[in-house]
C-alpha positions, -999 to +999 in steps of 0.1 A: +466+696-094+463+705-132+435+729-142+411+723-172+391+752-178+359+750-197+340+781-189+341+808-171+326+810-134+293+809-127+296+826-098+316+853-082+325+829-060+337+813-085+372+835-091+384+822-049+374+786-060+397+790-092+427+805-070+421+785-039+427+747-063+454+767-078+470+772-055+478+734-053+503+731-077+514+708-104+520+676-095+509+652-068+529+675-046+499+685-023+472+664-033+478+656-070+444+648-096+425+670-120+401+702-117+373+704-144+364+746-139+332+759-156+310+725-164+280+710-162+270+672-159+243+658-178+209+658-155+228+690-129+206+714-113+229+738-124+264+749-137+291+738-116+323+760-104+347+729-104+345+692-106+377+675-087+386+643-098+411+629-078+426+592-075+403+584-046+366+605-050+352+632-073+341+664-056+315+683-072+322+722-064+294+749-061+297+784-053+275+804-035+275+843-033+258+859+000+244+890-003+269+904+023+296+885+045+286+868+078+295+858+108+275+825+112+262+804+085+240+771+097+240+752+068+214+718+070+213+700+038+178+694+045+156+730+055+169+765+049+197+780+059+203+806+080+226+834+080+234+856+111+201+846+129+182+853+095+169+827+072+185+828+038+151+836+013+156+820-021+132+831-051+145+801-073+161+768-074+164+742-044+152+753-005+193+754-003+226+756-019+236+720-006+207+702-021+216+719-055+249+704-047+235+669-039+217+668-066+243+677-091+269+654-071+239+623-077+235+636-114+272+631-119+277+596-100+245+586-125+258+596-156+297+576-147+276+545-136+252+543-169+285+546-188+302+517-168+327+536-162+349+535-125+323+535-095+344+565-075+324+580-047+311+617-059+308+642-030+297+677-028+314+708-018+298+739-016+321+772-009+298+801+007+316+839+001+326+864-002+332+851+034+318+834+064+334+837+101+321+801+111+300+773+096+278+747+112+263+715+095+246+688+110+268+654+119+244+633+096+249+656+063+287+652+074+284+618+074+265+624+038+295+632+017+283+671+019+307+702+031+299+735+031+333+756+035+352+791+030+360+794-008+398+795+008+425+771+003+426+756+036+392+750+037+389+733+002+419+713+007+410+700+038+371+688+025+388+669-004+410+647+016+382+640+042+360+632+011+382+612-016+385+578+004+378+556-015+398+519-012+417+517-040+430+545-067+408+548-099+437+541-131+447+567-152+428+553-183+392+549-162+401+585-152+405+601-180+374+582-200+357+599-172+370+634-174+358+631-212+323+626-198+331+661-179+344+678-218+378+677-207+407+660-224+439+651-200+468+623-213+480+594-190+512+609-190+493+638-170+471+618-150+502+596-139+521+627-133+489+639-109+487+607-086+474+586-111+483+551-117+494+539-147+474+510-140+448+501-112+459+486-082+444+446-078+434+443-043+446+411-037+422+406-004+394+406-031+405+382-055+396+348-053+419+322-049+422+284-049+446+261-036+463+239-061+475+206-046+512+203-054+522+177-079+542+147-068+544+113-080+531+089-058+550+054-049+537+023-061+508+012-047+511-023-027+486-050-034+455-052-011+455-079+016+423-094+017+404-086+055+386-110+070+348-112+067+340-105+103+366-076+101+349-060+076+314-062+094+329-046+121+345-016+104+309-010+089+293-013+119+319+013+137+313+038+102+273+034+107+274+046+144+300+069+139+281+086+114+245+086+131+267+101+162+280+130+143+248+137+129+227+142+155+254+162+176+251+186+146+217+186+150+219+191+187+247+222+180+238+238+149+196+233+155+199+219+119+217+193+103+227+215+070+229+247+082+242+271+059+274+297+062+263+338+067+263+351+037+290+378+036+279+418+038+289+439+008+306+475+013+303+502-006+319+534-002+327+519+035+288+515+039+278+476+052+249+462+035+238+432+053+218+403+027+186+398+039+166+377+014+175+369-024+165+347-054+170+337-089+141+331-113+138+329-147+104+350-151+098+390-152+060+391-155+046+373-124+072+393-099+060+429-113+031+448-116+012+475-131+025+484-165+062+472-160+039+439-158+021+442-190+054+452-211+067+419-191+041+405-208+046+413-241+085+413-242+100+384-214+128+385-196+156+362-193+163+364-163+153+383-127+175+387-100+163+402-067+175+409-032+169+425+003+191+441+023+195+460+059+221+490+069+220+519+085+220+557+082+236+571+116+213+547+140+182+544+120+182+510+099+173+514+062+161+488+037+171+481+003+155+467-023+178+454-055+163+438-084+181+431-115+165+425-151+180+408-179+161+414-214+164+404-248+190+433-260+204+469-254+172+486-276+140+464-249+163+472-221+164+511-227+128+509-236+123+492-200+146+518-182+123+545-195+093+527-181+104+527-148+118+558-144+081+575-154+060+577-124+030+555-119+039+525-143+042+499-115+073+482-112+096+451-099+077+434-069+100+435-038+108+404-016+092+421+012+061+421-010+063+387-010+069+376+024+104+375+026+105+400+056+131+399+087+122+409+123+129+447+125+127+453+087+100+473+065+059+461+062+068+476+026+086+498-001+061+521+001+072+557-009+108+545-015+136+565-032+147+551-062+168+549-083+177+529-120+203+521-139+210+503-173+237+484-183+238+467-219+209+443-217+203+446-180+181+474-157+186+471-123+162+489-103+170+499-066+144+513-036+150+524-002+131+528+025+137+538+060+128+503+080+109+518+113+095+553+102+076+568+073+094+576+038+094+598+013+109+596-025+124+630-027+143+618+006+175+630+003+195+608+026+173+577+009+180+589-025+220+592-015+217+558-004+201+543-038+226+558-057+250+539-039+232+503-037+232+507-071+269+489-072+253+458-046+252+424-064+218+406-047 
């Protein structure tokens, strides 16, 4: 693990954190990538302890100082916590230490994706001292990407290899283009000595392939004998009744004689997203509304791209909404961006909207999370919604999710 510090802690905390990575090593020895000590990414709640970036994840690291130690901490990402039997009061800041650390850990995977740069899954780490006998979080916030730990070596070790999973190791160039974004400067030659590779691995399961007929030259074809007349009728015959035949068992097996294949589910960060609904059309204005719709109006689009899809968050199903927007240039594009991200300006009509529904799904993307993203001349707009009970925007497990199906292709 090589250190970069940038400033000093901002917690007290902050000194077992330090000592706890340190303790590491050089090298990829024990676990190998790069702390960032002492930063702050752009949109963060608040000043971070550490930010991890290893070949697999990025942990975001947030320390929090109890007034005293304890022997129980229940820790829910979502409602206070509560310490010894006693609910933890806070004056300022979030209802808890792990949405501060959600937050920050969202603010960070937002700032990598507007900059293109490798989609690695950001997780959150908070380390409670000066010490805590016994922690207990929920399954679902486990499942979340969120641990709450000792500020110990044991304990921070172990959350970073439950939490950098991801498929395939990020290069050592994407890496350190993102560790710039963090302030810190780090060679290849360090980042390949830390686990790094030198270049990104190609999985090959993902790349698409054709089969090229091998080359061989044929013999000389032999003139065609001439069939006879009847012959011939009866070889067309055959063909015309073979053909009717095999349509109409299709129809019999398939219920349709052109059905289509499934389409495929995407994954990302080993979540399924099944495709529900999509389409391609070459207008902005007549699928939006409100003023997204007049500024559609007034500056088209060249293109809108919109899907629907279905997962699930533990058992509940979740919908998502995807629509991508291609504008005239970078400039109308950031303008656009801006639009959507104020509240009350409208937005991209959903397929749902429009009647493109599935049996189980969402009435509507009402109160959805959401979340947008620009990319050169695109904006691609995501909402989520939970498909059988009542949403809310600040949701935090719908606002995980959006950040994520940010990276689906509709």
């Amino acid at each position: 693990m090589h250190l970069v510090r940038l400033g000093a802690e901002p917690t007290e905390v902050g000194a077992d954190i330090r000592a706890a990575i340190a303790a590491w090593g050089a090298g990829r020895s024990v676990l190998g990538g790069v702390a960032v000590l002492g930063c702050r990414p752009a949109g963060g709640p608040r000043e971070l302890d550490a930010v991890i970036v290893l070949p697999r994840g990025v942990i975001v690291v947030l320390g929090v100082d109890l007034p005293e130690p304890a022997l129980k901490l229940e820790a829910p990402a979502g409602t206070p916590w509560t310490v010894d039997g006693w609910p933890l009061v806070r004056t300022e800041g979030k209802v808890n230490p792990a949405q501060e650390g959600l937050e920050s850990a969202a603010a960070l995977a937002r700032g990598l994706q507007s900059r293109g740069l490798e989609p690695l899954p950001v997780a959150a780490v908070v380390a409670v001292g000066p010490y805590v006998g016994q922690v207990t979080q929920p399954t679902t916030d486990l499942h979340r990407g969120v641990r709450v730990v000792s500020p110990n070596t044991t304990s921070v070790l172990s959350a970073a290899r439950e939490l950098a999973t991801y498929e395939s190791p990020c290069g050592a160039g994407s890496a350190r283009a993102l560790l710039e974004v963090l302030g810190a400067e780090v060679t290849d030659e360090q980042l390949v000595e830390e686990g790094f590779p030198a270049s990104p691995e190609v999985d090959l399961a993902r790349v698409e392939t054709a089969l090229i007929p091998k080359y061989s030259e044929a013999p000389p074809a032999r003139p065609a004998r001439p069939a006879p007349r009847g012959r011939l009728i009866g070889i067309a015959v055959a063909l015309l009744v073979c053909a009717v035949a095999g349509a109409l068992l299709g129809s019999l097996l398939l219920g349709s004689p052109s059905a289509s294949p499934p389409v495929p589910a995407q994954r990302v960060d080993g979540v399924e997203f099944a495709l529900r609904a999509a389409d391609h059309v070459a207008a902005c204005a007549p699928n939006s509304y409100g003023d997204v719709q007049r500024w559609f109006q007034q500056q088209p689009c060249r293109s809108l791209r919109r899907g629907v899809f279905e997962t699930h968050v533990g058992p509940s199903p979740v919908a998502v909404s995807v629509a991508i927007a291609d504008v005239a240039d970078p400039d109308s594009a950031t303008r656009l961006r801006e639009l959507l991200e104020s509240a009350g300006t409208g937005g991209v009509t959903d397929l749902v909207a429009q009647g493109r529904g599935w049996p189980g799904g969402p009435r509507e993307f009402g109160d959805a999370a959401q979340a947008v993203q620009q990319s050169g001349s695109q904006v691609r707009v995501v909402q989520v919604v939970w498909s059988q009970r009542p949403s809310h925007p600040e949701d935090l497990e719908l606002r995980a999710m959006a950040e994520r199906a940010l990276r689906l292709d509709p």
